[in-house]
C-alpha positions as CSV (number, residue, x, y, z in Angstrom):
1,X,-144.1,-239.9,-137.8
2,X,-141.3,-242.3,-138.7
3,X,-139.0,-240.2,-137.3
4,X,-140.9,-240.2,-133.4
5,X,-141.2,-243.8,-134.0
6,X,-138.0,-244.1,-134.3
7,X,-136.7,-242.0,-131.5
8,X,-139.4,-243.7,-129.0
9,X,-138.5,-246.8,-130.2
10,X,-135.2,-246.9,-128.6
11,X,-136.2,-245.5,-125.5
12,X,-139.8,-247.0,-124.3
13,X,-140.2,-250.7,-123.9
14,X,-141.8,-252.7,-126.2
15,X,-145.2,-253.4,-125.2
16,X,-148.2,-254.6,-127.0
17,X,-152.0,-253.9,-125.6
18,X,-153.1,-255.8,-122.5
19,X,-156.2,-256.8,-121.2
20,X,-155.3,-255.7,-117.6
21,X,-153.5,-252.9,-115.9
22,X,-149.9,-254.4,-114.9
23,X,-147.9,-251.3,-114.2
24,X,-144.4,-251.1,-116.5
25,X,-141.6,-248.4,-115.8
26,X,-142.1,-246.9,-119.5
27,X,-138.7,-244.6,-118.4
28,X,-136.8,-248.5,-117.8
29,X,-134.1,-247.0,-120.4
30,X,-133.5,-244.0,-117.5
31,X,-133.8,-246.2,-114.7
32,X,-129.8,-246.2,-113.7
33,X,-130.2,-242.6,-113.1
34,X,-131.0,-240.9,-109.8
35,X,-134.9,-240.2,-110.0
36,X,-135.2,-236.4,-110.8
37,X,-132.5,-236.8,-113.2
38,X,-134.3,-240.0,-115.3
39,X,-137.2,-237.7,-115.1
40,X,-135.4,-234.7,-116.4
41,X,-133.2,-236.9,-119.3
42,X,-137.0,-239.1,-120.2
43,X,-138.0,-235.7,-120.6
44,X,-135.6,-234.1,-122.7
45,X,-135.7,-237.2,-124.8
46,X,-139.1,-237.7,-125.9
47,X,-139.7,-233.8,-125.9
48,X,-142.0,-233.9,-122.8
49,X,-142.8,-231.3,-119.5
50,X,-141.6,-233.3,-116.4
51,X,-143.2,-231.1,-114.3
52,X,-145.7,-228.2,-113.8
53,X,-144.3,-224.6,-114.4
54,X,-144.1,-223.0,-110.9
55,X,-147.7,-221.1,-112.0
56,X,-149.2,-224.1,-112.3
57,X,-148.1,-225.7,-109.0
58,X,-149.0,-222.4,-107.2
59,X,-152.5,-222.8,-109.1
60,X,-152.9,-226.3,-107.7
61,X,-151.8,-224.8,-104.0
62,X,-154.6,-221.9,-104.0
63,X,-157.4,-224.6,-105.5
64,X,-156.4,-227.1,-102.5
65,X,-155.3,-229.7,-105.0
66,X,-151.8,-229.4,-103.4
67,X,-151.9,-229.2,-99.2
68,X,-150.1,-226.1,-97.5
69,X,-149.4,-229.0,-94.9
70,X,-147.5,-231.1,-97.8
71,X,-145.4,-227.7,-99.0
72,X,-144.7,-227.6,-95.5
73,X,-143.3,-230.8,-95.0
74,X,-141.4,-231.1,-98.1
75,X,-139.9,-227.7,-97.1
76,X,-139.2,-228.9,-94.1
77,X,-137.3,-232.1,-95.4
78,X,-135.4,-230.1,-97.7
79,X,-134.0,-227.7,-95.2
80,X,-133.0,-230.1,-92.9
81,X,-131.3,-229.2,-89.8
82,X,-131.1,-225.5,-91.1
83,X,-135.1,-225.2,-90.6
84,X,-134.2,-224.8,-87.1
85,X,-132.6,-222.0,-87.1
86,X,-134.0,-219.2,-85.0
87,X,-133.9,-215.0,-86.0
88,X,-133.5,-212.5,-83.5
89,X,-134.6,-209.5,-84.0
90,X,-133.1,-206.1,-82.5
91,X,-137.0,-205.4,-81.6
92,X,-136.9,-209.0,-79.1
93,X,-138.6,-210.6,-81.9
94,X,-137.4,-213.9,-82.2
95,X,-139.2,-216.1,-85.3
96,X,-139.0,-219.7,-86.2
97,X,-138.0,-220.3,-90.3
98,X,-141.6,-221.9,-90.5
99,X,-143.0,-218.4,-89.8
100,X,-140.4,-216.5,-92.4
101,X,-142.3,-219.4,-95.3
102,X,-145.3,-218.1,-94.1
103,X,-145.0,-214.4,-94.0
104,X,-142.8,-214.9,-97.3
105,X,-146.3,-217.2,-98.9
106,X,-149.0,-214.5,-98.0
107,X,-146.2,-211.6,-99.5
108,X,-146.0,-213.7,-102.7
109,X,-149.7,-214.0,-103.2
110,X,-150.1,-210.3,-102.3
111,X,-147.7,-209.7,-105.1
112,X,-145.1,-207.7,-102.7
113,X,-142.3,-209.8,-103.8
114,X,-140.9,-210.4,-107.7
């Protein structure tokens, strides 16, 4: 116990108890870091799970607790100008990458892929 006390000591803020909710960054000591990466080092730190496994998130998808809509738009964001691009197929198919993420989603819950 000493030795967690110790350890947290030097990394959350001291704080007694209050009598009202006033929000406090209790990851202050990570602050100077680039969000994800304060995250990741609070994490590794104090011995904690910055995130859901990717079970978990894909739980929270299926029970609704997570929008399709949101995946969506964060996928979007994250591919940028690249999630324009368009695939032709020798057959005169021609598919958006929206469509491949979608076709790629209902193979993943069917268990076709790894």
């Amino acid at each position: 116990m000493a030795r967690a006390l110790a350890t947290a000591h030097g990394i959350l803020p001291d704080q007694g108890p209050i009598g009202v909710f006033i929000h406090h960054n209790t990851l202050h000591a990570f602050q100077h870091l680039p969000f994800h990466e304060g995250v990741q080092a609070g994490a590794a730190a104090l011995g904690a799970k910055p995130y859901p496994s990717l079970r978990e998130f894909r739980d929270a998808v299926r029970a609704n607790r997570v929008s399709a809509s949101d995946v969506r738009l964060e996928i979007d964001r994250a591919l940028g100008a690249r999630g324009m691009t368009i695939y032709h197929f020798a057959d005169g198919r021609i598919v958006g990458h929206q469509q491949v993420v979608d076709r790629l989603s209902v193979a993943q819950q069917l268990g076709l892929l790894g």
